[in-house]
Backbone as ProteinMPNN parsed JSONL, in Angstrom:
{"seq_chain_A": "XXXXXXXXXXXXXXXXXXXXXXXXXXXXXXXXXXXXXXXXXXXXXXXXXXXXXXXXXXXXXXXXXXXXXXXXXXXXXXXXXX", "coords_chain_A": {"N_chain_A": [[5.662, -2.862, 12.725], [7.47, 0.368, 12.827], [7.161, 3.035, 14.818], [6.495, 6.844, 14.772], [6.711, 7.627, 17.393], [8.338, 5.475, 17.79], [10.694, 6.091, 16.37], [11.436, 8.424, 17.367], [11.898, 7.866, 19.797], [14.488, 6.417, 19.832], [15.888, 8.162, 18.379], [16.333, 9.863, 20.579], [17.325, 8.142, 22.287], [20.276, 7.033, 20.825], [21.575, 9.698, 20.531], [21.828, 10.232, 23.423], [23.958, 8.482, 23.822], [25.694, 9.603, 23.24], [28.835, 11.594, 22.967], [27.286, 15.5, 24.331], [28.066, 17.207, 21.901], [28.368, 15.803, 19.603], [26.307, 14.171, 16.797], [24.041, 12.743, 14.799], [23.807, 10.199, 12.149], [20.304, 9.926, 9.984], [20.497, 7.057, 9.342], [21.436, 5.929, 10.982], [19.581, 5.84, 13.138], [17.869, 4.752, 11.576], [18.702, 2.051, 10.723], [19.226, 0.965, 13.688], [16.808, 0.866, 14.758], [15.586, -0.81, 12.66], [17.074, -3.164, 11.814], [17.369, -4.928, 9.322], [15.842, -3.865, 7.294], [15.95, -1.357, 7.012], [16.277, 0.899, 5.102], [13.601, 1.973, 4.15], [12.929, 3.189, 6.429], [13.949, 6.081, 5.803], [13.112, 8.494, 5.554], [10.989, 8.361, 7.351], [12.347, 8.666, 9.73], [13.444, 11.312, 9.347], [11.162, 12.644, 8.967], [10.539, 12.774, 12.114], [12.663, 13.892, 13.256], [12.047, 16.286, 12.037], [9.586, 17.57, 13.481], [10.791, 16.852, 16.232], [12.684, 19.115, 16.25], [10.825, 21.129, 15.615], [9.802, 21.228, 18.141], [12.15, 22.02, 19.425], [13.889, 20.597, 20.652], [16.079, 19.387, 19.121], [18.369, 19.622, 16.861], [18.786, 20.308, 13.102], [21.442, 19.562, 11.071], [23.63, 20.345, 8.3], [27.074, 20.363, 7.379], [28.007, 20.918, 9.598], [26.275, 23.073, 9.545], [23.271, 24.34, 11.269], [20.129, 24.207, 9.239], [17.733, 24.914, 8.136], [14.681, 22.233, 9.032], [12.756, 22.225, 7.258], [13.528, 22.598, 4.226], [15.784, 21.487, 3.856], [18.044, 19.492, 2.278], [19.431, 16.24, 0.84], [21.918, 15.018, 2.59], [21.621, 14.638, 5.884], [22.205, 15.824, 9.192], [21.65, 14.969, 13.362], [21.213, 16.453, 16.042], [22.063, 17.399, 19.331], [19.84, 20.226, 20.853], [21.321, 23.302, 21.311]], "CA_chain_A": [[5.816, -1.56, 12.091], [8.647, 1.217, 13.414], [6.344, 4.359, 14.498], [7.367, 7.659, 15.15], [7.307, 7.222, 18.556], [9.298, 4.668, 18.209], [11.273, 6.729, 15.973], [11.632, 9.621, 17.729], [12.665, 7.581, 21.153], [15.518, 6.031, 19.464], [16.677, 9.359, 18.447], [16.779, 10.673, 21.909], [18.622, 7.296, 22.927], [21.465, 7.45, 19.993], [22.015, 10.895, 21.055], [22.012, 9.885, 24.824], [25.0, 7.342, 23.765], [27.02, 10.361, 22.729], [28.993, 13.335, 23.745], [26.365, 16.413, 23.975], [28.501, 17.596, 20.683], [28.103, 14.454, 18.43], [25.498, 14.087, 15.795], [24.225, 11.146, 13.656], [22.71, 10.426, 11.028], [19.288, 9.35, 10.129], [20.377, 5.732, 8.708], [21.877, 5.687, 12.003], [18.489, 5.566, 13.707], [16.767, 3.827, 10.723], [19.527, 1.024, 11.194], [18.824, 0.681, 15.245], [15.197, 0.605, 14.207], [14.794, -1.663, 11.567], [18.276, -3.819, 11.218], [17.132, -5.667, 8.351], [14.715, -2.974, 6.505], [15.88, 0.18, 7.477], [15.699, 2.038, 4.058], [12.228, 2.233, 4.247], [12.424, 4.423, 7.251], [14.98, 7.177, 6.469], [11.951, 9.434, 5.436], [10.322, 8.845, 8.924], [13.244, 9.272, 10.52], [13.502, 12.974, 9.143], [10.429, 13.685, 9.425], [10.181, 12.474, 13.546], [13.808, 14.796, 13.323], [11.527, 17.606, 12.059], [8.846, 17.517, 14.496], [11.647, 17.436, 17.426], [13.047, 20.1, 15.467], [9.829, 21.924, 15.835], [9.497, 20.912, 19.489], [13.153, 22.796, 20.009], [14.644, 19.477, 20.746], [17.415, 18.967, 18.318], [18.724, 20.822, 15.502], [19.454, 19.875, 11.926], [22.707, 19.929, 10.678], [24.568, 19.853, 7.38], [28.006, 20.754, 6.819], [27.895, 21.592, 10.498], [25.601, 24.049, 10.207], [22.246, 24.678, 11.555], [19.952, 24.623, 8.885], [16.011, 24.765, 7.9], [14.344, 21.247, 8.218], [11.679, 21.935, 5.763], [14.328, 22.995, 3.08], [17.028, 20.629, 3.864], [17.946, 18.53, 0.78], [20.859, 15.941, 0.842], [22.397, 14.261, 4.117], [21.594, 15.477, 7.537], [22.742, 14.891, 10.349], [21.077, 15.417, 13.975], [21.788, 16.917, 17.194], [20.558, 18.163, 20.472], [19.889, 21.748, 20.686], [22.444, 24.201, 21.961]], "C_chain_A": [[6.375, -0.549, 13.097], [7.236, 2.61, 12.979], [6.88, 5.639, 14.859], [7.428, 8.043, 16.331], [8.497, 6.709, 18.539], [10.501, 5.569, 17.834], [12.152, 7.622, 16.916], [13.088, 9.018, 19.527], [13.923, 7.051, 20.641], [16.729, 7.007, 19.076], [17.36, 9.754, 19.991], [17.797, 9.502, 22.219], [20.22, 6.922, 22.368], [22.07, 8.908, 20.365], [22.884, 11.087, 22.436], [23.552, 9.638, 24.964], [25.914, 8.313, 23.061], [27.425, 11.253, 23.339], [27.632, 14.136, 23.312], [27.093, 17.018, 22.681], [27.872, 17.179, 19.989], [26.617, 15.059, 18.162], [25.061, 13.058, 15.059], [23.228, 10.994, 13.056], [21.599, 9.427, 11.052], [19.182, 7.933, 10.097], [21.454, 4.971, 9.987], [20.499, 5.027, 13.081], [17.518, 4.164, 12.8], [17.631, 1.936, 11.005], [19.444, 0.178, 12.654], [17.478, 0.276, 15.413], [14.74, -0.457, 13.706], [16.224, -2.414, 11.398], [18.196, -4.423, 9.313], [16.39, -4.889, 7.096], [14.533, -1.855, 7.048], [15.858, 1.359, 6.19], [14.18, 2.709, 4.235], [11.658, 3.615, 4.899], [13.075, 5.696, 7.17], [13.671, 8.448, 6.267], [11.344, 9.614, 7.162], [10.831, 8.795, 9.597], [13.464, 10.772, 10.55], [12.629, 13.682, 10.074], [9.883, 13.828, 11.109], [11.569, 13.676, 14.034], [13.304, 15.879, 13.242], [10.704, 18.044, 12.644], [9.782, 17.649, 16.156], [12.068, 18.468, 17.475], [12.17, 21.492, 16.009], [9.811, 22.457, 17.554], [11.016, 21.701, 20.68], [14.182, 21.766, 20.823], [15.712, 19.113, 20.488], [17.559, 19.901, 17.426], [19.254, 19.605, 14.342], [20.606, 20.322, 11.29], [23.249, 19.556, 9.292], [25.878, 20.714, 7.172], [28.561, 21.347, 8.499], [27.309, 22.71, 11.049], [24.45, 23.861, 10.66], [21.093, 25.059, 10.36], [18.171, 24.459, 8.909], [15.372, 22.985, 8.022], [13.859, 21.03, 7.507], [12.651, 21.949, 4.439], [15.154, 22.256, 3.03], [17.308, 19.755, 2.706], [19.202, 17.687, 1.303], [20.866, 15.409, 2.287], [22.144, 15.229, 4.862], [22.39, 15.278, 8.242], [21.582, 15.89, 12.034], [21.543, 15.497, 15.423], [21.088, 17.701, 18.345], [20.551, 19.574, 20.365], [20.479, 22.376, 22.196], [22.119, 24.816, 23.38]], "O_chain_A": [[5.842, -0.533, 14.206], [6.681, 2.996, 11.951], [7.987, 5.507, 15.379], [8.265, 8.924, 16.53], [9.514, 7.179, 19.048], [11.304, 5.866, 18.719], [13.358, 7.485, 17.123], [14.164, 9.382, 20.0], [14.754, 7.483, 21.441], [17.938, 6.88, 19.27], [18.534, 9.877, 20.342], [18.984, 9.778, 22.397], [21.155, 6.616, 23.108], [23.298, 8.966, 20.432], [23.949, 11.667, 22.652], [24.299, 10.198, 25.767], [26.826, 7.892, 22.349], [26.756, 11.84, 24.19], [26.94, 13.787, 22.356], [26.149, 17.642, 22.197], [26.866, 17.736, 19.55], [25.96, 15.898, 18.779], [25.974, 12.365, 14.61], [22.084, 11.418, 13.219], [21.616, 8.403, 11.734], [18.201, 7.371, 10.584], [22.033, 3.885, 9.946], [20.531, 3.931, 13.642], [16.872, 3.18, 13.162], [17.054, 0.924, 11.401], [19.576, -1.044, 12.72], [17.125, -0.614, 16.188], [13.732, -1.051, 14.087], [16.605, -1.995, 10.305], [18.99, -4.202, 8.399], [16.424, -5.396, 5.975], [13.498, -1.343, 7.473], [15.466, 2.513, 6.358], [13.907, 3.894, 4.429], [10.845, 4.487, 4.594], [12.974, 6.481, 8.113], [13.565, 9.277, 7.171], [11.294, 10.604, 7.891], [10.206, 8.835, 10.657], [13.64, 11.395, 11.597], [12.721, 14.473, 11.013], [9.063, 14.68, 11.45], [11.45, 14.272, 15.104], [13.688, 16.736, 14.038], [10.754, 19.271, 12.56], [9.435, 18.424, 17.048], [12.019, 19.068, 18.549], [12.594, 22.5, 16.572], [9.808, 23.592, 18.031], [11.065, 21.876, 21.897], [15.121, 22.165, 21.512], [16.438, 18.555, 21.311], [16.856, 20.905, 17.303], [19.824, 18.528, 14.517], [20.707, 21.509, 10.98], [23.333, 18.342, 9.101], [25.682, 21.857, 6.759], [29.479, 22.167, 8.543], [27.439, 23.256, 12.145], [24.299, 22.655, 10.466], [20.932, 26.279, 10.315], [17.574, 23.847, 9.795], [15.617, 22.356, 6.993], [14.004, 20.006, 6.839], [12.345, 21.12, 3.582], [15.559, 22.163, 1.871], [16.264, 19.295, 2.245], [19.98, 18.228, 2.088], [19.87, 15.408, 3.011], [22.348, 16.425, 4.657], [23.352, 14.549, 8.002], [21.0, 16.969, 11.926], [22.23, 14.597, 15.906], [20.044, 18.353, 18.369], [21.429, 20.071, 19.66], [20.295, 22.164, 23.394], [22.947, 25.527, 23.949]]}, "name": "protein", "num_of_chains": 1, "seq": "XXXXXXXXXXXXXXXXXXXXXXXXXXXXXXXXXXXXXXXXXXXXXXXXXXXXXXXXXXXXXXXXXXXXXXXXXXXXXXXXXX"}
């Protein structure tokens, strides 16, 4: 079982593996996570996104912007903070 530890560290290391720009999405992590049974996790991928979030870590993005994670609806995407 994929925890949000685990979660969370996989974030930071997909991130790592990019320009400080780049962004990626959750089924990006859930995919690196879980190859085989990564649906499962895009939920606790978010919500380990919204807790970093919290933590001033990353930012949530849609459309390129910066937006709320509690409110977010629809595709994300995630990124380090500015």
């Amino acid at each position: 079982m994929v925890n949000e530890k685990d979660l969370t560290s996989k974030i930071r290391e997909l991130l790592s593996a990019r320009s400080a720009e780049s962004s990626i999405c959750p089924s990006d992590v859930a995919r690196a996570a879980a190859p085989e049974n990564w649906r499962p996790l895009m939920e606790p991928v978010r919500e380990a996104a919204r807790r970093m979030v919290a933590d001033g870590e990353v930012q949530i993005t849609q459309g390129g912007e910066v937006v709320d994670p509690e409110s977010a609806r629809g595709p994300i995407r995630i990124r380090w903070t500015r």
